[in-house]
C-alpha positions as CSV (number, residue, x, y, z in Angstrom):
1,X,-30.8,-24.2,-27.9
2,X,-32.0,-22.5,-31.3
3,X,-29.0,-21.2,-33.5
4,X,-29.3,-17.8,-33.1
5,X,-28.9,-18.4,-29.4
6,X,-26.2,-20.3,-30.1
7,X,-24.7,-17.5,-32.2
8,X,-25.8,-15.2,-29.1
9,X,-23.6,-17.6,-26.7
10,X,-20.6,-17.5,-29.0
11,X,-21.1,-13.9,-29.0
12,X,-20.8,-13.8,-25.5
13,X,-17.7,-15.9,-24.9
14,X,-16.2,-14.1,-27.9
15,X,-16.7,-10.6,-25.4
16,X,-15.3,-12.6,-22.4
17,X,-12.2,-13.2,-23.8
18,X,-11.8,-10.0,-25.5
19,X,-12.6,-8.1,-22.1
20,X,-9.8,-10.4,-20.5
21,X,-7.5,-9.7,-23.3
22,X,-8.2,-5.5,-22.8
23,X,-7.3,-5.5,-18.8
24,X,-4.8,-8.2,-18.9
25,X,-0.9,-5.9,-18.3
26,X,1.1,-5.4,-21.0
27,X,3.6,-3.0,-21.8
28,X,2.2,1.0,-22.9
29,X,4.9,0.3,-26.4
30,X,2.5,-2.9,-27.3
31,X,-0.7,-1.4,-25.8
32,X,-0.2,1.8,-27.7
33,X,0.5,0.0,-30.8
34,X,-2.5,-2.7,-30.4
35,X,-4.7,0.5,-30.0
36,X,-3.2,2.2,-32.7
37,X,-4.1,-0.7,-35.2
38,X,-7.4,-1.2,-33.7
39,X,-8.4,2.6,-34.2
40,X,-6.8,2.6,-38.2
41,X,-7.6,-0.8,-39.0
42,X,-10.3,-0.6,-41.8
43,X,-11.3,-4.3,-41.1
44,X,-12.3,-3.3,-37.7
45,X,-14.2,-0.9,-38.2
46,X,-16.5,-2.9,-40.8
47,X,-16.7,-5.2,-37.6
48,X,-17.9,-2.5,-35.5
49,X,-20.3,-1.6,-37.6
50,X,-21.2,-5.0,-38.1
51,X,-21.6,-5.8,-34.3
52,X,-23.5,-2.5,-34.1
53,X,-26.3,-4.5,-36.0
54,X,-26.0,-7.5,-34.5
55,X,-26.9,-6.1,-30.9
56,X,-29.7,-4.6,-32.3
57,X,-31.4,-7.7,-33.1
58,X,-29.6,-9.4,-29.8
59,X,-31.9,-6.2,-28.2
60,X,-35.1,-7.8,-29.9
61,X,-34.6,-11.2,-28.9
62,X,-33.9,-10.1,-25.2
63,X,-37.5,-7.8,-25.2
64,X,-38.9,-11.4,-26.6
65,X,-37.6,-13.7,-24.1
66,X,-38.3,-11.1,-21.4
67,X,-42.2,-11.5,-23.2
68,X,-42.0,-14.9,-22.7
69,X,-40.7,-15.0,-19.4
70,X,-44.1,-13.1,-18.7
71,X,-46.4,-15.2,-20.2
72,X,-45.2,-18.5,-18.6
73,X,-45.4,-16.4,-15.3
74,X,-48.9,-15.6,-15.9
75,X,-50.1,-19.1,-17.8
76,X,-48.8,-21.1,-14.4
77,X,-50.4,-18.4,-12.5
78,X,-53.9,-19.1,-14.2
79,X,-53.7,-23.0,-14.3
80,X,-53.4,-22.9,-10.7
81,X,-56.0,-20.5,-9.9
82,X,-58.3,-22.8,-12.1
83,X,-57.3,-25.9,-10.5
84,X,-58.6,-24.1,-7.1
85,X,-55.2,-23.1,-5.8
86,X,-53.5,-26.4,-5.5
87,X,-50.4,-27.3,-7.1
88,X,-49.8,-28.4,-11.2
89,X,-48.5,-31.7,-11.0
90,X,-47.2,-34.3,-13.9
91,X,-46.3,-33.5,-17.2
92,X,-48.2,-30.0,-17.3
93,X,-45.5,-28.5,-14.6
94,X,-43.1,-30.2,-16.2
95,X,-43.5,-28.4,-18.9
96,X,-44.4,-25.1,-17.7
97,X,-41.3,-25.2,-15.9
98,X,-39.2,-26.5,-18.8
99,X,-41.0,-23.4,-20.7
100,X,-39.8,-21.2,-18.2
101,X,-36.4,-22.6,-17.7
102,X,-35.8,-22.0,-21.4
103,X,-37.1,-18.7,-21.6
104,X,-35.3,-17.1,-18.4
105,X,-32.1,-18.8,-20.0
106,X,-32.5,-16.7,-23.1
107,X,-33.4,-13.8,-21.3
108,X,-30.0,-14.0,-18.9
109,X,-27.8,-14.6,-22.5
110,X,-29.1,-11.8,-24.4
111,X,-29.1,-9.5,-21.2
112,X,-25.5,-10.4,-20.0
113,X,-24.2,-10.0,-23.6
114,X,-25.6,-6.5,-24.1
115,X,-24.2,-6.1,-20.9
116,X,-21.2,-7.0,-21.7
117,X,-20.9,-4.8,-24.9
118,X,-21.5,-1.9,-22.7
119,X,-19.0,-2.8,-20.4
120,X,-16.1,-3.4,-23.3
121,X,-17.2,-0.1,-25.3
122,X,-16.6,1.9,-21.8
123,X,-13.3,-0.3,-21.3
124,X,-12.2,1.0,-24.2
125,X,-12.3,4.4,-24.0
126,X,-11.2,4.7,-20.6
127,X,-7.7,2.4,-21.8
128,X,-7.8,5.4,-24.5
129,X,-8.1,8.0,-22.0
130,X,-5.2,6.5,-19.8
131,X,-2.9,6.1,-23.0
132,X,-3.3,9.5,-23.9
133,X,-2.6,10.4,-20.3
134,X,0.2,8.3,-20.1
135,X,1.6,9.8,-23.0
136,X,1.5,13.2,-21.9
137,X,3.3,12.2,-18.7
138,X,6.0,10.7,-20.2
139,X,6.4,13.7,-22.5
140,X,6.8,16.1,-19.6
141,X,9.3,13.8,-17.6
142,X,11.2,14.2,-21.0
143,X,10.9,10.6,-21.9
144,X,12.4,10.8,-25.9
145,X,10.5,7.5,-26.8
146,X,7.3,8.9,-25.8
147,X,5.2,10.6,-29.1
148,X,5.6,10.0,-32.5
149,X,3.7,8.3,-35.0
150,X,1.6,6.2,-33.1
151,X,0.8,8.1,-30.5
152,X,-0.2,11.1,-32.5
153,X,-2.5,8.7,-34.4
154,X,-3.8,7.5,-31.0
155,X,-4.6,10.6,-29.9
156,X,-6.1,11.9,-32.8
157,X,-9.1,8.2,-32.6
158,X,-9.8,9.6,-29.5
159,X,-10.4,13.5,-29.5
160,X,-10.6,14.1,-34.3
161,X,-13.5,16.3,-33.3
162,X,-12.1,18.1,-30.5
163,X,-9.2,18.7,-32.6
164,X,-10.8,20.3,-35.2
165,X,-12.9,22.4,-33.1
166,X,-9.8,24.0,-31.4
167,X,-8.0,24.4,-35.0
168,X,-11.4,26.4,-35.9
169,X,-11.0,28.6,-32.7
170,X,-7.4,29.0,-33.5
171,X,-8.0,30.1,-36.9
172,X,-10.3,32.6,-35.7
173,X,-7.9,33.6,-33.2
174,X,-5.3,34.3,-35.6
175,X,-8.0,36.6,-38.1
176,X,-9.1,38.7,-34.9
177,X,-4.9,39.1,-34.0
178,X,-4.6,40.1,-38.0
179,X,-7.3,42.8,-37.8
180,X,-6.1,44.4,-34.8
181,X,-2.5,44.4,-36.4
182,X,-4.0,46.1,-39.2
183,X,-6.4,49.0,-37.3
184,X,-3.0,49.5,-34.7
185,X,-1.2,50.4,-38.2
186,X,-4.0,52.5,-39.6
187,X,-4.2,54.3,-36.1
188,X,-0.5,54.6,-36.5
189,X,-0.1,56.2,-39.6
190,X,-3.1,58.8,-38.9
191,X,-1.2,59.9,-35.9
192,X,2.3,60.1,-37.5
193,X,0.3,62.5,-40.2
194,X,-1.6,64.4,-37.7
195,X,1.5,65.0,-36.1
196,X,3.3,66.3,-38.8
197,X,0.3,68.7,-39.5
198,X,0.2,70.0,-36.2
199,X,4.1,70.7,-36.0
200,X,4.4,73.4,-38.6
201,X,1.5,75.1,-37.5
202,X,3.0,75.6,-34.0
203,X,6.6,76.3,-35.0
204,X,5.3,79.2,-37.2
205,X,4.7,81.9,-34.9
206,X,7.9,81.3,-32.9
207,X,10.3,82.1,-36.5
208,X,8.0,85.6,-36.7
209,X,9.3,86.6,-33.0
């Protein structure tokens, strides 16, 4: 095995045990504060990134073994049609087959580990979604330990955006409450003085009787 297959294997252990390590129990204090580093933790997000680039060329070397997985196919499909049909025998099938062997090997590591890193990136967010859910719970059962710190900072990895989409709709909210304050007042104040006008004018002819 070529290093960067080796690198791709270690890779692929590595996501194993990290997947074990995100479903295995533990209690929602150390969850919350294991997912609390991992969502402030500048180091980890350099490693995301990182990995980010790293499954792009794992993505290149699975399209290649897949090509080469093809070409084997079709190279032991010619050298039997040109031996008349029958069967490749000694060291040629050998090593076809060996080429093949090699090449759907590569093709399985690459695939399972972008597999994987699917899997773990949906993993993830759904132990995000059920922390935040779990959270909430607890705060309506009345639960003093639940919120604080951490959990406001888990909740704000997993919805910053919408956040600051509802704090924008708020804000508006509050300038269209503001305007209407001001137009009741104006309306106000132009009836008090229309009323005032009217009032002498219709208490006038009832002195001259």
């Amino acid at each position: 095995m070529t290093l960067y297959y080796s690198l791709v294997f270690v890779l692929l252990v590595s996501e194993m045990i990290l997947f074990m390590l995100l479903i295995v129990p533990l209690p929602f204090t150390i969850r919350r504060k294991m997912f609390t580093f991992i969502s402030e933790s500048p180091l980890i997000a350099k490693l995301q990134y990182g990995m980010k680039i790293t499954f792009i060329f794992i993505l290149i070397l699975f399209i290649d073994s897949v090509n080469r997985v093809y070409r084997v196919q079709v190279e032991l499909a010619e050298t039997n049609k040109n031996q008349g049909g029958t069967v490749v025998m000694g060291h040629e099938r050998m090593e076809v087959q060996a080429r093949k062997f090699y090449s759907q090997r590569n093709m399985y590591l690459c695939g399972f580990t972008l597999f994987l890193s699917l899997i773990l990136n949906r993993t993830y967010t759904m132990i995000l979604d059920v922390l935040r859910l779990e959270e909430k719970v607890k705060e309506f059962e009345g639960d003093t330990s639940a919120g604080g710190k951490d959990s406001a900072k888990l909740a704000a990895a997993g919805n910053a955006g919408e956040i600051g989409k509802l704090k924008n709709q708020l804000a508006e909210k509050d300038r269209d409450i503001a305007n209407l304050k001001k137009q009741a007042e104006g309306l106000s104040r132009e009836y008090n003085r229309m009323g005032d006008q009217i009032s002498p004018a219709d208490s006038t002819p009832k002195k001259d009787k």
